[in-house]
C-alpha positions in Angstrom: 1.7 -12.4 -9.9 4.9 -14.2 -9.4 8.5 -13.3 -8.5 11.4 -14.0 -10.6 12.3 -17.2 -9.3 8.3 -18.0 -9.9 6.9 -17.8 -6.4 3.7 -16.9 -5.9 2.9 -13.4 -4.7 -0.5 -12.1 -3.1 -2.1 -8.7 -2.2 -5.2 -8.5 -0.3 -6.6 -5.9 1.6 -7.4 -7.3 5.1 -9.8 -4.7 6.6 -9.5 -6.5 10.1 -6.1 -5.3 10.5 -6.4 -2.5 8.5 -3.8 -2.7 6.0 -3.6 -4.3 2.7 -1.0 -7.6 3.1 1.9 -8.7 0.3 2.4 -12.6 1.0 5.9 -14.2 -1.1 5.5 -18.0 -1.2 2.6 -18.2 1.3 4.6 -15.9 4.1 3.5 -12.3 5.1 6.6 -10.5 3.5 5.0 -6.8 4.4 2.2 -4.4 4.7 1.1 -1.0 4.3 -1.2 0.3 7.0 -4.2 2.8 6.5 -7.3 4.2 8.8 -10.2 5.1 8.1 -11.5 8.8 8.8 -14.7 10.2 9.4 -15.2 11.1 6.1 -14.3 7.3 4.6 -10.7 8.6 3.4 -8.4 6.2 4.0 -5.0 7.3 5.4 -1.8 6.1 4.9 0.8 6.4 7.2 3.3 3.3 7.3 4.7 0.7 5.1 6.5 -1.9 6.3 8.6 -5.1 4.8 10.4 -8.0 6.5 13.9 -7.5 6.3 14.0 -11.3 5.0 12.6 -9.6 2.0 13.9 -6.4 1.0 15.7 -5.3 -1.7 12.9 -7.2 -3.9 10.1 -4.2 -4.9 8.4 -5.9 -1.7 7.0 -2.3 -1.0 6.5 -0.8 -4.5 4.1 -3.9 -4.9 1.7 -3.4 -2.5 2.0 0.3 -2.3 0.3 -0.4 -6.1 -1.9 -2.7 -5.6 -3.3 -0.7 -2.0 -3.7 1.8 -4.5 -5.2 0.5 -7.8 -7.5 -1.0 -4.6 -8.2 1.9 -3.6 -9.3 3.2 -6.9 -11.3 0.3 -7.9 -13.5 1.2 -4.6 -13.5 4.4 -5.4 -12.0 5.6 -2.0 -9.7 8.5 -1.5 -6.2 8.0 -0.1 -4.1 10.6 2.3 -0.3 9.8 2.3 1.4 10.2 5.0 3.8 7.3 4.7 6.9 8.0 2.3 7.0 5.2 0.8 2.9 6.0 -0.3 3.8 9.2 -1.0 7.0 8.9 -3.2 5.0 6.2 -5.6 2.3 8.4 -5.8 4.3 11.0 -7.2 5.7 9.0 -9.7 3.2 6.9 -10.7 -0.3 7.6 -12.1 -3.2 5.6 -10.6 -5.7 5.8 -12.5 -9.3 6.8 -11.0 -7.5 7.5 -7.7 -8.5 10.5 -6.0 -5.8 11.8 -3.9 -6.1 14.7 -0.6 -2.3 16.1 -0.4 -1.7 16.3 3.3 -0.3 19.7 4.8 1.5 18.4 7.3 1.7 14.1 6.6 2.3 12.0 9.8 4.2 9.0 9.3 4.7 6.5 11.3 
């Protein structure tokens, strides 16, 4: 995928550091962060983009691609970011199985 001035952009999931990593141009531009539960659901709880970079979709992107991921794998997510939560409300992921928090804890 490229941005509008046709630099290259990259998602990939880097289970090391457990979060999945949006790189603009070859530079980390931001990250959403998830952990692994007993059960294998991965949780959500922060989202974060270099100010360098905002105002760009920076976190809609990888929010999407962390969860069409996520869906591929056939994992479930927990939302406890905001930024996680708000996209999954308004956008449908399909083959994503989804476990509502009651009480999400963000970061």
């Amino acid at each position: 995928m490229t941005d509008d001035d046709n630099t290259l952009i990259t998602v990939s999931r880097n289970d090391e550091d457990h979060r999945y990593e949006i790189h603009v141009g070859g530079v980390l531009a931001g990250f959403t962060v998830f952990r692994i539960d007993a059960r294998g659901r991965l949780h959500f709880p922060h989202t974060e983009v270099d100010p360098a970079f905002r105002g760009r979709g920076i976190a809609q992107r990888v929010v999407a691609e962390a969860m069409a991921d996520t869906a591929r794998r056939g994992e479930t997510v927990v939302p406890h970011c905001p930024v996680v939560a708000k996209y999954l409300r308004e956008q449908d992921v399909p083959g994503l199985t989804i476990e509502w928090p009651e009480h999400p804890h963000p970061e």
